[in-house]
C-alpha positions as CSV (number, residue, x, y, z in Angstrom):
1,X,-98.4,-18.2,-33.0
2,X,-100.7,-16.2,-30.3
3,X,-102.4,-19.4,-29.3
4,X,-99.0,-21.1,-28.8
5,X,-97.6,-18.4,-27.0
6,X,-100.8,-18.5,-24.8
7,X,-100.9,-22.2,-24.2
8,X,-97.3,-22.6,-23.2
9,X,-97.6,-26.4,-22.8
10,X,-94.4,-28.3,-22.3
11,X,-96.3,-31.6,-24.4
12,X,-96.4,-28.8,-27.2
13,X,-92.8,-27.5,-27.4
14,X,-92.1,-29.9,-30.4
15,X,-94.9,-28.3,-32.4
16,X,-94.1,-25.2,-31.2
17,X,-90.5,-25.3,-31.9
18,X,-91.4,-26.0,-35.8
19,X,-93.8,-23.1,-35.6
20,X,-91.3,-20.7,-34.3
21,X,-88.8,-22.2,-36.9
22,X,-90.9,-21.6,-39.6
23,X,-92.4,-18.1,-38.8
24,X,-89.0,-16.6,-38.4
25,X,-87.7,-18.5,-41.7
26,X,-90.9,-16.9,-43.9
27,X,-89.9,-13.8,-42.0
28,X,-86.2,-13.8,-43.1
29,X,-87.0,-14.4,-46.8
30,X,-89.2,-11.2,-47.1
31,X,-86.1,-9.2,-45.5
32,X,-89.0,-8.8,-42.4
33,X,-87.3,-10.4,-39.5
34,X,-86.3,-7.2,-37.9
35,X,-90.2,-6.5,-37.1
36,X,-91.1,-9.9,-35.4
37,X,-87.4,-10.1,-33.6
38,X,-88.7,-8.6,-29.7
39,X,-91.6,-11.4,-30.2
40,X,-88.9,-14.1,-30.4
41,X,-86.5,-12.5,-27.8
42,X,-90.0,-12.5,-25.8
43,X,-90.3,-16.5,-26.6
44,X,-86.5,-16.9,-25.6
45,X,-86.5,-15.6,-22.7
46,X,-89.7,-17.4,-21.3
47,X,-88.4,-20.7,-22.8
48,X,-85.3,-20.1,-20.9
49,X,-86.7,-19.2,-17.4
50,X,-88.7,-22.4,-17.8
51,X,-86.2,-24.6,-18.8
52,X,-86.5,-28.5,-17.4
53,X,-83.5,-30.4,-17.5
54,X,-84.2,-33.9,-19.1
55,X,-82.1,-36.8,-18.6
């Protein structure tokens, strides 16, 4: 997940969507979610001042 986050490569949002999918999923089954939460608002909000409109 760090090396994702560091990389920030718009050829690697597929895989990194997945990742990000999956992280907070394992997360939600151990009742953990609340502890990794600011790192996915963090993700959010960089995804969403970088947005690129695709047609």
């Amino acid at each position: 997940m760090d090396r994702l986050s560091a990389t920030g490569r718009r050829s690697m949002a597929l895989l990194a969507s997945r990742c990000y999918y999956y992280h907070s999923r394992s997360y939600e089954l151990v009742g953990r979610l609340d502890s990794v939460r600011s790192f996915f608002h963090a993700r959010l909000s960089t995804a969403t001042l970088r947005s690129v409109s695709v047609l």
